[in-house]
LOLO-505229 format. One line per 2 residues: for each residue x, y, z of C-alpha. Coordinates in steps of 0.05 Angstrom, whole numbers, always signed. Example, Ala and Ser with C-alpha at 12.3 -4.5 7.8 and 13.67 -1.06 7.14 Angstrom:
BEGIN
+246 -90 +156 ~ +273 -21 +143
***
This chain:
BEGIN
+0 +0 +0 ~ +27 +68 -21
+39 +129 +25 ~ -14 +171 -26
-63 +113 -4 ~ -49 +100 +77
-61 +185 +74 ~ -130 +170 +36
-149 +113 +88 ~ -134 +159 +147
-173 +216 +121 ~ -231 +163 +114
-215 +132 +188 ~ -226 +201 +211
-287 +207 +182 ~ -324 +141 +198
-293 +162 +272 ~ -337 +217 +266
-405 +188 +250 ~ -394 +136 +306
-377 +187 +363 ~ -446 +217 +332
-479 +157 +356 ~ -451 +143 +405
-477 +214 +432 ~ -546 +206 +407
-559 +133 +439 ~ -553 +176 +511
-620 +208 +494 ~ -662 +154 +464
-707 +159 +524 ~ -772 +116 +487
-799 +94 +420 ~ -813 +157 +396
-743 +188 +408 ~ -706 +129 +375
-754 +135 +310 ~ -769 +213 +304
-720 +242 +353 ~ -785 +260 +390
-796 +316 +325 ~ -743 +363 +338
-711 +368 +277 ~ -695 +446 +258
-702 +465 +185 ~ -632 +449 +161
-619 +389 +187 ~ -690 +366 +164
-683 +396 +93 ~ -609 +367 +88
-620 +302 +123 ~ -683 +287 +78
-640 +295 +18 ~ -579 +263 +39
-627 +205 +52 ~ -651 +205 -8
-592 +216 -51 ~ -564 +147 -39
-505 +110 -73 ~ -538 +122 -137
-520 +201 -130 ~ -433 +198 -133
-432 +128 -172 ~ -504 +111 -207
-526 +176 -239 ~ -441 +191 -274
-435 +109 -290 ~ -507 +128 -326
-490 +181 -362 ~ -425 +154 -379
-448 +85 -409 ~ -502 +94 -436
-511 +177 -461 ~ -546 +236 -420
-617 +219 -438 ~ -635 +166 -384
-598 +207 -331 ~ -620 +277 -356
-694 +261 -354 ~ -681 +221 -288
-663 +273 -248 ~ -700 +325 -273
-762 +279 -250 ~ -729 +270 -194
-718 +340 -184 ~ -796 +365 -190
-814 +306 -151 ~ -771 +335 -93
-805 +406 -99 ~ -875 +381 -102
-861 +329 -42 ~ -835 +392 +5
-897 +432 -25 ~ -960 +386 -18
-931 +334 +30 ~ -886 +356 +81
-934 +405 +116 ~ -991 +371 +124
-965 +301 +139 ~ -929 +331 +196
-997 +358 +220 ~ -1025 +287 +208
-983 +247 +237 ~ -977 +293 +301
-1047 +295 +311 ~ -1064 +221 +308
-998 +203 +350 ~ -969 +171 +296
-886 +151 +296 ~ -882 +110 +226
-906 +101 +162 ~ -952 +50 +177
-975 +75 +241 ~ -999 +140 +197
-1033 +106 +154 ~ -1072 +54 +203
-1092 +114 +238 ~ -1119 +161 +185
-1164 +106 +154 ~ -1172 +67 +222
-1148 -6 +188 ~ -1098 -55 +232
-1093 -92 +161 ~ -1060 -28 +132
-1012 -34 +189 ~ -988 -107 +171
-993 -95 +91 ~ -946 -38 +93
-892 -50 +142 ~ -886 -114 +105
-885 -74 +39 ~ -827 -28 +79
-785 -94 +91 ~ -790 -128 +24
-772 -62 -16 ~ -728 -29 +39
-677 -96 +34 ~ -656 -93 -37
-647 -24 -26 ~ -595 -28 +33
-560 -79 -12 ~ -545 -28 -75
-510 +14 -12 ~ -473 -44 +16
-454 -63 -51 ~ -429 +9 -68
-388 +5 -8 ~ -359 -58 -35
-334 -26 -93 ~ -312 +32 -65
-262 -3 -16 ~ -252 -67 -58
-221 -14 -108 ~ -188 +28 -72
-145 -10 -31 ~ -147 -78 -69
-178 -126 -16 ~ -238 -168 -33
-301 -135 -46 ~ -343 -187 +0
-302 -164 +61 ~ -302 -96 +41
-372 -98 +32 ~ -383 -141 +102
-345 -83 +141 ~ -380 -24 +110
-443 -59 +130 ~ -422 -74 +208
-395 +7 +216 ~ -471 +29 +180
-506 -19 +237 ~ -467 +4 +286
-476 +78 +288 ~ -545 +65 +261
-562 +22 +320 ~ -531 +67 +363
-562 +130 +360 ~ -624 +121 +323
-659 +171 +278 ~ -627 +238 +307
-561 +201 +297 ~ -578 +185 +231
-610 +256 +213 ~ -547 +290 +236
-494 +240 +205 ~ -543 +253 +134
-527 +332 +151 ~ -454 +322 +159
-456 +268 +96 ~ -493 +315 +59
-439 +368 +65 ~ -379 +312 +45
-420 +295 -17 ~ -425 +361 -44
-347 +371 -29 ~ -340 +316 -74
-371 +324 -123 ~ -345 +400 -138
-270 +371 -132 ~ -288 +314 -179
-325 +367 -227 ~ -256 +414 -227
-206 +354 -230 ~ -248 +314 -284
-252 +381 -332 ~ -174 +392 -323
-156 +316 -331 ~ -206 +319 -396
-165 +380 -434 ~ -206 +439 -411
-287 +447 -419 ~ -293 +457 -490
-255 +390 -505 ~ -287 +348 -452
-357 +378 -498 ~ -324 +366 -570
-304 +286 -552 ~ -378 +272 -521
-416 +313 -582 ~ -368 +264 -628
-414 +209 -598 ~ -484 +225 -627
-520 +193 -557 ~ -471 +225 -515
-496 +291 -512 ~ -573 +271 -546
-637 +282 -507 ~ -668 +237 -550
-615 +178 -567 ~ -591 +124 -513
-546 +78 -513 ~ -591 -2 -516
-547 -60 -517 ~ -492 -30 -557
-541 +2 -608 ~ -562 +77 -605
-635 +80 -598 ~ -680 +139 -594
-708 +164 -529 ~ -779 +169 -546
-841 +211 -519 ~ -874 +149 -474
-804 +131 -449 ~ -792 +205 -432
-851 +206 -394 ~ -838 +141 -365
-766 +162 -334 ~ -795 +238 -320
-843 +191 -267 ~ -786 +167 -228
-810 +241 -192 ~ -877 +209 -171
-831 +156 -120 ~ -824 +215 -81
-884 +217 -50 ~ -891 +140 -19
-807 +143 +4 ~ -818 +118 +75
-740 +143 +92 ~ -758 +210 +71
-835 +223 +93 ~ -808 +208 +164
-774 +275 +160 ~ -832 +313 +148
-861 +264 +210 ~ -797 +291 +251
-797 +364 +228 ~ -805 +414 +293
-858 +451 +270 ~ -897 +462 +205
-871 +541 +195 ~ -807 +519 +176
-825 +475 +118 ~ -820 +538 +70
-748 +539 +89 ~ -741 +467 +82
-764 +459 +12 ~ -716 +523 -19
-653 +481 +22 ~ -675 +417 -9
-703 +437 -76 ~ -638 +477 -97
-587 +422 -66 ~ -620 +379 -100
-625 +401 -170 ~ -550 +428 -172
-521 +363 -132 ~ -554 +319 -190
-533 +375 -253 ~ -463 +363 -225
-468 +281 -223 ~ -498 +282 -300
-438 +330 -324 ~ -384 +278 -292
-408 +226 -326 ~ -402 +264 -383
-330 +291 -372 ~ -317 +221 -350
-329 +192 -421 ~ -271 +243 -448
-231 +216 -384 ~ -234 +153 -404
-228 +153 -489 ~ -168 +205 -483
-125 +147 -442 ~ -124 +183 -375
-157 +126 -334 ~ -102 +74 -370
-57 +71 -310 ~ -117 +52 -262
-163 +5 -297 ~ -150 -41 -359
-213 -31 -406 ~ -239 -104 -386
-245 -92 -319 ~ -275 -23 -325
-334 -6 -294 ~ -373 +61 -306
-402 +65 -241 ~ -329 +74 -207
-316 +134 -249 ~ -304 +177 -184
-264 +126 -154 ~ -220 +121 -214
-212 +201 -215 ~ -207 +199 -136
-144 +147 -147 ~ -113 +195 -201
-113 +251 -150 ~ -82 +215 -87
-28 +220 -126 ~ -16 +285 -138
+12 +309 -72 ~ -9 +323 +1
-70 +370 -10 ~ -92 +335 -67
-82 +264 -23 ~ -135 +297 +19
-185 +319 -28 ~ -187 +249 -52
-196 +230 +11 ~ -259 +269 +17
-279 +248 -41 ~ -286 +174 -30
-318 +192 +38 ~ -367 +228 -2
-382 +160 -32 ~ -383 +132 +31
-437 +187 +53 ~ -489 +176 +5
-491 +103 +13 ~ -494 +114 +85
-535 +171 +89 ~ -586 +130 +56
-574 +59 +90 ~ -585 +81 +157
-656 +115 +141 ~ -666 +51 +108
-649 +6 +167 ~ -688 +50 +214
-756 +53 +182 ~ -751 -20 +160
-732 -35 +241 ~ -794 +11 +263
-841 -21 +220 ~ -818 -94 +246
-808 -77 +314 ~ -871 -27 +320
-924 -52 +278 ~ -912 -127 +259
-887 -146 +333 ~ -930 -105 +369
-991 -96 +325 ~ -997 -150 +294
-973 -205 +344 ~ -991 -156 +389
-925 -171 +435 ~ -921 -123 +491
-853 -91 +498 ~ -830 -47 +548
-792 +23 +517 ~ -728 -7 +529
-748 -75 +498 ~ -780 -36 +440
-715 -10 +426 ~ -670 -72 +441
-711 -99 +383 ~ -714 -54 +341
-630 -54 +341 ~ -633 -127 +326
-679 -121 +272 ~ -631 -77 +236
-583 -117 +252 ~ -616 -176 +215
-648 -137 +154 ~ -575 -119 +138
-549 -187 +141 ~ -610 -213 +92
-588 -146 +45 ~ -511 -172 +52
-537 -236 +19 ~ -567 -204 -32
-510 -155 -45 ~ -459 -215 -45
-451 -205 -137 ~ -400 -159 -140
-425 -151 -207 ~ -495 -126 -182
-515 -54 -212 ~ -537 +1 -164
-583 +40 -208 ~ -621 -13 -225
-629 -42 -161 ~ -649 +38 -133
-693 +31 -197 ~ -732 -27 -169
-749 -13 -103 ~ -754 +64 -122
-820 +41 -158 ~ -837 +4 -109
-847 +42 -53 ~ -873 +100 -101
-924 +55 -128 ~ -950 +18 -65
-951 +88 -18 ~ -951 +147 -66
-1022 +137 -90 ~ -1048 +122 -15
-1003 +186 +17 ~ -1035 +228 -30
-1110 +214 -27 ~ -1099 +205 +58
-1073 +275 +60 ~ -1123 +302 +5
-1192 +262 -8 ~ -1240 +271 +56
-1277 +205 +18 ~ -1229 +158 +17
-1227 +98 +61 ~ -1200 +38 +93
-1222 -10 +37 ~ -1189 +33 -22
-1129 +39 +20 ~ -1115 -34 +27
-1134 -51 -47 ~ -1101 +5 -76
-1029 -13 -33 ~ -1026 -85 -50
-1046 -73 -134 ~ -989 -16 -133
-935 -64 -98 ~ -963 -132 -134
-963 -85 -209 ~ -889 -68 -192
-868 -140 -202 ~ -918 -161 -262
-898 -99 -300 ~ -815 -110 -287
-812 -186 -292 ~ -876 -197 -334
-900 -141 -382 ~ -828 -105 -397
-802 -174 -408 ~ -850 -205 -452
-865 -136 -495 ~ -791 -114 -501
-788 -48 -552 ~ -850 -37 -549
-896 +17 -520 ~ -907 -26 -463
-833 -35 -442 ~ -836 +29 -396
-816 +41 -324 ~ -862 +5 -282
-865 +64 -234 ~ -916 +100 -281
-963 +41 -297 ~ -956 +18 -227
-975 +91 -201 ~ -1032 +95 -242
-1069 +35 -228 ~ -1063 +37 -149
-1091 +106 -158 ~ -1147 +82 -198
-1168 +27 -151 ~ -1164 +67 -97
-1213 +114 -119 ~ -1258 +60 -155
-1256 +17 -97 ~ -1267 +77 -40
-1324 +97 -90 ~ -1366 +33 -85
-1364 +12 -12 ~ -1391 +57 +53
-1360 +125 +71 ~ -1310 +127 +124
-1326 +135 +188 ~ -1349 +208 +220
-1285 +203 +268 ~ -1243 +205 +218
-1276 +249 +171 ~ -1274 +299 +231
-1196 +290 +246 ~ -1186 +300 +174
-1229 +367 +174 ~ -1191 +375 +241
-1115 +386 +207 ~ -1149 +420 +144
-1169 +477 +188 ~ -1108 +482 +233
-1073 +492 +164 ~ -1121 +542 +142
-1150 +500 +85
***
C-alpha cells in the first residue's frame, strides 16, 4: 500500500470516527420509542431539509447517476433527475406540511402507524410494514454493494469483506443513536458529498483537456450529448415521448419514500417547511446537474487514455468513475491526497446517508407494527428499542446476501425498489392527505395492486413486450393503477367513518384549508 493511499485511508478513518462518536452521543438520549424513531420531532429546518435529501440521494447520486450518463448517453440520466428534481419540490410543497400535521395529531411515529390511523385499518398496518421490509432490503443492498466497490477498489482487498465491514460500521452507528443520529450524520454526509462532487467536477474538466474539449469528444458520440438517443445494448436507440414520460415519473416515487416522509413526521414545526423545501429543492437540482456532467466529462476521461494507468478496459466499470478520478488525485501530492480522501468519503456518505434511514424505518415497521400490532407482543420502551437494534441488525445481514454479486448494478437495483415504494404508498399518501372520501377498503386494495403491479410490470410485461410501448418504467403504470383502484374501490363501498372524517377536517383547518 502506497503512502498517497495509507493518507487517503486515514482521512476516511477520521471520518467514519466521526459518524460513530455521533452515535454514540445520540444513543444517551433515546429515552422511548418515539425518540429512537423521530428524535421525538425536533428536527430544525436544516438538518431536516439536508438530512431528507442526503437520505434520499443514496449510492446512486456519486456512482449511479455519472456510470449512467457515462455508459449509456445523457438521456436516461438527464430526464431522471429532472423527474427527480420536480418530484422533490412538489413532495416539500403538498406533502411535508400537512403530513407533519397528520401524523402529530393522530400520535403517529411511522409510516404505517400514519396510515392505520388516518383510515382506522390494523390490516393497513401489517400490509405496509411488510411492503417497507420487502422493498427497503434490496435497497440497503445497492449501498452495501457500493461500499464494496468503493473499498474493494481502492485499496485492493476483496469486495465481500469490504462490503461485510462497511455494512457492520452502518449498523453500528445506526443502531446506536437512532434517527437523530442518523439525521445528523445525513447533515454532515450531505456536506462531504457536495465537497466531492465540486473537486471531482474541477479535476475531471482539467484531466479531460479543458471544458470545450471534454464537450467536443462527447458531441463526437451522437447519444452522448442527445436528449433523444440512448445507448440499448450497444445500439443507439431513440429516447422516445412514452419513455420520456416514463423516466420523467421516477418524480412520482417521491411521494410514498418511507425514509424521507419520516422527515416531514420529525420536522419541529410546520412554519419551517417553506425553508425546508428552498434548502432541499436547490441542493437537489444542482447536486444531480453536477453528477450528469461527470459522467459526461468522465467519457472524455476515459477515451483520451487518462484512466489507462488505473483500470484495464476489461475490468472497467462506469459506475467507479469517481473512484477512478479519486485514485488519479491521491497521487498528486499532500493536498490533493486529501481531497481524494474526501472524495471517497463522499461515496461513503451517500450510501450511508441513505442505508441508515433505510435500516431504521424497515426496524420501526418490524419492531412497531408487525411485533406489536400484529402479534400484538407487549414490549417495554427499552425492549421496544432492544428490538428494534436487532432487527436492523438482521435486515442488513438478509441485504448482505443479496449484495454478495459484485457484479450487481446500483441503479437498477435503486430503480426497483424506487418504484416500489412509489407505487404501493404514493397513491395512498396522496389521497390520505387530500380526499376527505377515501377509506380503509381503497387503501388496502389500492397498496397491494401498486406493490403486486411493480413486479408483473418488471418481470412480466417489460419482459415479454420488449421495444415496445409497453416496455416502460413500471413506476408510471404501477402509479396509475393503485390510484385508480383506490378511488374505484373507495367509490363503491360505505364512507368512512365520522371520526375520521372529523380529524381530517380537524388538520385542514389548523392549516387554514
Amino acid at each position: 500500500m502506497t503512502g498517497s493511499t495509507i493518507g487517503v485511508l486515514v482521512v476516511i478513518i477520521l471520518y467514519l470516527i466521526m459518524m460513530l462518536a455521533i452515535g454514540y452521543y445520540y444513543s444517551r438520549n433515546n429515552k422511548n420509542s418515539d425518540d429512537f424513531y423521530l428524535g421525538g420531532r425536533s428536527l430544525g429546518s436544516f438538518v431536516t431539509a439536508m438530512s431528507a435529501e442526503a437520505s434520499d440521494m443514496s449510492s446512486w447520486l456519486l456512482m449511479g447517476l455519472p456510470g449512467l450518463a457515462l455508459a449509456s448517453g445523457i438521456a436516461e440520466p438527464f430526464w431522471t433527475a429532472l423527474g427527480l428534481g420536480i418530484g422533490t419540490y412538489l413532495n416539500w410543497l403538498i406533502v411535508a406540511k400537512k403530513l407533519r400535521r397528520y401524523s402529530a395529531e393522530t400520535k403517529s411515529i411511522t409510516l404505517p402507524d400514519f396510515f392505520s390511523n388516518r383510515f382506522d385499518s390494523k390490516a393497513l398496518v401489517g400490509l405496509a410494514a411488510v411492503i417497507i421490509v420487502i422493498f427497503f432490503i434490496p435497497y440497503t443492498a445497492s449501498g452495501f454493494s457500493a461500499c464494496g466497490k468503493l473499498f474493494s477498489s481502492l485499496f485492493g482487498v476483496g469486495y465481500i469483506p469490504a462490503m461485510i465491514f462497511s455494512a457492520i460500521f452502518i449498523v453500528a452507528y445506526t443502531s446506536l443513536g437512532g434517527f437523530l443520529a442518523a439525521s445528523t450524520t445525513d447533515l454532515i454526509q450531505s456536506i462531504f458529498m457536495s465537497i466531492a462532487l465540486i473537486i471531482v467536477l474541477f479535476f475531471g474538466v482539467s484531466l479531460a483537456g479543458g471544458l470545450d474539449t471534454a464537450m467536443a469528444n462527447a458531441k463526437a458520440e451522437e447519444w452522448m450529448l442527445s436528449l433523444t438517443n440512448c445507448l440499448s445494448g450497444g445500439e443507439v436507440k431513440p429516447y422516445g415521448f412514452l419513455t420520456i414520460v416514463s423516466t420523467l415519473a421516477w418524480g412520482l416515487g417521491y411521494f410514498g419514500m418511507p425514509h424521507i416522509l419520516l422527515r416531514f413526521m420529525a420536522s419541529k414545526n410546520e412554519e419551517q417547511i417553506k425553508t425546508c423545501k428552498r434548502i432541499a429543492t436547490v441542493w437537489v437540482f444542482i447536486s444531480m446537474a453536477v453528477a450528469v456532467f461527470i459522467g459526461v466529462i468522465g467519457y472524455t476521461v476515459y477515451t483520451n487514455g487518462s484512466l489507462d494507468g488505473v483500470v484495464t478496459a476489461d475490468s472497467f466499470d462506469s459506475e467507479r468513475i469517481l473512484i477512478y478520478l479519486a485514485s488519479i488525485i491521491k497521487d498528486c501530492g499532500f493536498i490533493a491526497m486529501i481531497f481524494a480522501g474526501i472524495i471517497l468519503s463522499g461515496i461513503f456518505a451517500c450510501t450511508m446517508s441513505t442505508a441508515d434511514s433505510q435500516l431504521l424505518a424497515a426496524s420501526s415497521s418490524v419492531s412497531e407494527n408487525i411485533m406489536g400490532d400484529i402479534f400484538g407482543i407487549k414490549l417495554s420502551e427499552k425492549q421496544t428499542i432492544l428490538a428494534a437494534r436487532v432487527t436492523v441488525i438482521v435486515i442488513a445481514l438478509i441485504a448482505l446476501v443479496i449484495a454478495w454479486n459484485p457484479d450487481s448494478n446500483v441503479f437498477r437495483i435503486v430503480s426497483f425498489a424506487w418504484a416500489g415504494f412509489g407505487a404501493a404508498f404514493g397513491p395512498l399518501m396522496l389521497v390520505s392527505l387530500f380526499w376527505r372520501r377515501a377509506n380503509k377498503y381503497g387503501a388496502v386494495t389500492g397498496l397491494v395492486a401498486g406493490g403486486i403491479m411493480v413486479f408483473v410490470w418488471k418481470f412480466v410485461i417489460r419482459v415479454q413486450f420488449a421495444g415496445t410501448i409497453l416496455d416502460i418504467y413500471e413506476l408510471l403504470p404501477a402509479f396509475i393503477i393503485s390510484l385508480a383502484v383506490i378511488v374505484v374501490v373507495s367509490l363503491l363501498t360505505p364512507e368512512p367513518d365520522k371520526k375520521l372524517t372529523d380529524t381530517y377536517d380537524k388538520v385542514n383547518k389548523a392549516l387554514g384549508k
